[in-house]
C-alpha positions in Angstrom: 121.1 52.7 157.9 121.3 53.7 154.4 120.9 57.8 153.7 117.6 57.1 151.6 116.3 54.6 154.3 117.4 57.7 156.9 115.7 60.5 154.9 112.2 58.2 154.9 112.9 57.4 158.6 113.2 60.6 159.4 109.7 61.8 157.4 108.0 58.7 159.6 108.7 60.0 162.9 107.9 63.8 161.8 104.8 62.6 160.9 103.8 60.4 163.9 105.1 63.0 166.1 102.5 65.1 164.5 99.5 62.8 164.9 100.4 62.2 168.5 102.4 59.0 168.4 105.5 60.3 170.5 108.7 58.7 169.8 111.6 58.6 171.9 115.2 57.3 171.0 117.3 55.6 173.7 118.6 52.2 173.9 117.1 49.4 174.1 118.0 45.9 175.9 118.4 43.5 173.4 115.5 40.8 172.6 112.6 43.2 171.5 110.1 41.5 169.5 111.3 43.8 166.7 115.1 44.6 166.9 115.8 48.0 167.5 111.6 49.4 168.6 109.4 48.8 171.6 106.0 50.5 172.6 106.4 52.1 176.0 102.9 53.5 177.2 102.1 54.5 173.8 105.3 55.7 172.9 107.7 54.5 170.4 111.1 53.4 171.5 113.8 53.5 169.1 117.6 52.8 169.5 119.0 52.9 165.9 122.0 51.2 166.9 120.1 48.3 166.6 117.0 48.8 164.4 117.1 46.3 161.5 114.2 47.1 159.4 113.3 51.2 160.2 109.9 50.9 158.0 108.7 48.7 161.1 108.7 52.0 163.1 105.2 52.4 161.2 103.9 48.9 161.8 104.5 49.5 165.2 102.8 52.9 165.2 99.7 51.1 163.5 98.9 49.3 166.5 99.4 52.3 169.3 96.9 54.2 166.0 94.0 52.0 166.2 93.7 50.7 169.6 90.6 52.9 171.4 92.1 55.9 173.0 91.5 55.4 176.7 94.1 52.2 176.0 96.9 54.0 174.0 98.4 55.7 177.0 98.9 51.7 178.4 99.8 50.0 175.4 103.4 48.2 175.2 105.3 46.1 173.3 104.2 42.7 175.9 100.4 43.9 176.2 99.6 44.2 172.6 99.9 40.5 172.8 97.3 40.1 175.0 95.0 41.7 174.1 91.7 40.8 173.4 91.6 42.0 169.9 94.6 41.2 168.9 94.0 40.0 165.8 91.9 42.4 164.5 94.3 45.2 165.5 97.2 43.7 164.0 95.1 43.2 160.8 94.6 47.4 161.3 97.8 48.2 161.9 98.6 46.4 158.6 96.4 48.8 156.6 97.2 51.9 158.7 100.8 51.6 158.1 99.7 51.3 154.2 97.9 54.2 154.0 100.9 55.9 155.7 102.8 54.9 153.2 100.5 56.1 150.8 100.1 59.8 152.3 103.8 60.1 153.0 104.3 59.3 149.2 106.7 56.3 150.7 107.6 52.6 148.6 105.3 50.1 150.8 107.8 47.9 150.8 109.5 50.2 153.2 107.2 48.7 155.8 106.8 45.7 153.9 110.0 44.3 153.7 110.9 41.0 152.9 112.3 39.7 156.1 109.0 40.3 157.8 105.2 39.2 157.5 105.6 35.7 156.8 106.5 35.7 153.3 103.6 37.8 153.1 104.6 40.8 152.2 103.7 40.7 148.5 99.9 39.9 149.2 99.6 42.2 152.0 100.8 45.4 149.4 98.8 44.1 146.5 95.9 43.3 148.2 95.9 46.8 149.7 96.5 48.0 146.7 93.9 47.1 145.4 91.7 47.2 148.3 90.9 43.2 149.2 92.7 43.5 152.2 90.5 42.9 155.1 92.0 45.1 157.1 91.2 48.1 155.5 88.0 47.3 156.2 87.9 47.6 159.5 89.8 50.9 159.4 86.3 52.1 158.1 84.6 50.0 161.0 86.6 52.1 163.4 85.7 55.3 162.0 89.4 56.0 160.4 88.6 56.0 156.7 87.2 58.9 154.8 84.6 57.3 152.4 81.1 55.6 153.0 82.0 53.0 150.2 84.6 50.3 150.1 85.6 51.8 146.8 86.4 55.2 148.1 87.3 55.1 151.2 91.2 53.3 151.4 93.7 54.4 151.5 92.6 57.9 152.3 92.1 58.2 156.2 89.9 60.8 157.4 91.7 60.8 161.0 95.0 58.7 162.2 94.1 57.8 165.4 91.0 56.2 167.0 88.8 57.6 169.5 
């Protein structure tokens, strides 16, 4: 991992740490959905030997952030899946990691890389930017955002985690 992409990993995982999204660095077999991090009971996983992309360590954390908090403490890498939201959530976890960005004064394309999203990775940071992206929406459905408006509310979270 480059020193700059370290120094930004590093400020992730201080920050999730402090929101309540634990993270814990060990190795992991090989084959996880996204090389080098897994979701074990709400926990982040990590084994930088063979993390690929380390801005995906706040994708990942989007998903354990806006699931309801009676599921967080069951929520893995295989069950997010399943889940009968799933959609929706991954659409959330897309914005929450953008805000994160924003508060944590990081480059979106940290998280938004172009090896990942589908090619979308351009749309997903302008439209966020710019606050069209439907997932930022439902932050503020959830209760996460700070405004009553569309026009105020994103990026700005009021709280990081759902109830």
């Amino acid at each position: 991992m480059a020193k700059d992409d370290m120094a930004t990993f590093e400020k992730c995982v201080d920050f999730l740490n402090a929101i309540g999204i634990q993270t814990l660095f060990r190795e992991i077999e090989p084959g996880s959905f996204l090389p080098g991090l897994s979701i074990e009971n709400g926990t982040i996983v990590v084994d930088v030997q063979q993390l690929q992309h380390p801005g995906d360590i706040l994708h990942e954390a989007g998903h354990i952030a806006v699931v309801p908090a009676k599921d967080r403490s069951r929520l893995t890498a295989s069950s997010i899946i399943n889940r009968q939201n799933r959609e929706a959530e991954e659409m959330m976890a897309i914005a929450w990691s953008y805000a994160v960005c924003i508060y944590l004064e990081i480059d979106p394309y940290f998280v938004f890389h172009a090896e990942g999203y589908r090619n979308g990775s351009d749309y997903i940071v302008e439209s966020c930017g710019d606050n069209t992206y439907f997932g930022s929406s439902m932050l503020q459905e959830i209760g996460l955002t700070a405004g009553e408006s569309k026009n105020s509310f994103f990026p700005n979270l009021k709280q990081w985690l759902r109830n």
